[in-house]
C-alpha positions in Angstrom: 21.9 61.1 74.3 25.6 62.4 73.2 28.2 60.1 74.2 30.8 62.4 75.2 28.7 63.4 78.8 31.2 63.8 81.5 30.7 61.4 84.8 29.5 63.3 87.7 32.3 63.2 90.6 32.2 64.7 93.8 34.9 67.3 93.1 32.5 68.9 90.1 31.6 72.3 90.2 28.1 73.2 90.2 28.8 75.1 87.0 30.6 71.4 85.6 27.3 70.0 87.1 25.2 72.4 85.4 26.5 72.0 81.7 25.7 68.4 82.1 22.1 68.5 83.2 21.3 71.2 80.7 22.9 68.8 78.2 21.0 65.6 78.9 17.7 67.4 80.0 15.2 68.2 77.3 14.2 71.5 76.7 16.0 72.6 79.8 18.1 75.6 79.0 19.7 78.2 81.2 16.5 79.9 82.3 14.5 76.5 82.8 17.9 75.3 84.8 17.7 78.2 86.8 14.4 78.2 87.3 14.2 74.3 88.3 16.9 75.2 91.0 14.9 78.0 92.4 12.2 75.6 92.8 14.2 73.1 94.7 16.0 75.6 96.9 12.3 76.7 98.0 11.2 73.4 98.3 14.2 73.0 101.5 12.7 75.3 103.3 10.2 72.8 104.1 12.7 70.2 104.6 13.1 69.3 108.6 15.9 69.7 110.2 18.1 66.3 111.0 17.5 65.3 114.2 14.1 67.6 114.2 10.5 66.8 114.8 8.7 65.1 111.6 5.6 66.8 110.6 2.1 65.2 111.3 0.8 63.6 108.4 -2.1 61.3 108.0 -2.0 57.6 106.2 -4.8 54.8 104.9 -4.5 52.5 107.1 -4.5 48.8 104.6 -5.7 45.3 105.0 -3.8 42.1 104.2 -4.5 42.7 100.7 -3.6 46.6 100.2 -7.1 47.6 100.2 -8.7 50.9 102.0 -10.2 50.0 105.1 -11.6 52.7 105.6 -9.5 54.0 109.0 -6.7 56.4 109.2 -3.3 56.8 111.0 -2.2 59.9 111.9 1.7 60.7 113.1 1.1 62.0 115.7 -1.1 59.9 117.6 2.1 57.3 118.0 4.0 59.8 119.8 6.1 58.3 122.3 6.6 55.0 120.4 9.1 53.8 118.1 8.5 54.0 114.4 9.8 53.1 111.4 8.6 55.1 107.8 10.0 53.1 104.3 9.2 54.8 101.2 9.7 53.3 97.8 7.9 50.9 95.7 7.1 47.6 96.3 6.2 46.7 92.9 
């Protein structure tokens, strides 16, 4: 990777932004930026709203050891009750 990459800071353009993702990004060029954006911008429509309802989704519910147990959770069915979702890895 070049050395002479700018820092992003938040008072970048998106055009600043641009030149630097296309720069460090292989075989991204204009088209494939432009492209990739598209994608993302579509993806948001998807995105719920702060403050909005979550979409239902169902889980595997684990055991003590993080195996299957066979049952399932579904979002929904804790309506009513407080609940936390953390998403990362644990490894």
């Amino acid at each position: 990777m070049p050395d002479d990459i700018p820092i992003f800071t938040p008072d970048m353009t998106f055009e600043d932004r641009r030149k630097i993702w296309i720069q460090v990004s292989p075989n991204l060029d204009d088209t494939g930026f432009d492209a990739l954006m598209a994608e993302n911008k579509a993806r948001q429509a998807d995105v719920p709203e702060l403050g909005g309802e979550a979409p239902d989704f169902e889980l595997d519910i684990l055991d003590r050891d993080r195996g299957r147990t066979g049952e399932r959770l579904r979002l929904s069915s804790l309506r009513g009750k407080p609940v936390g979702l953390f998403f990362g890895s644990y490894t």
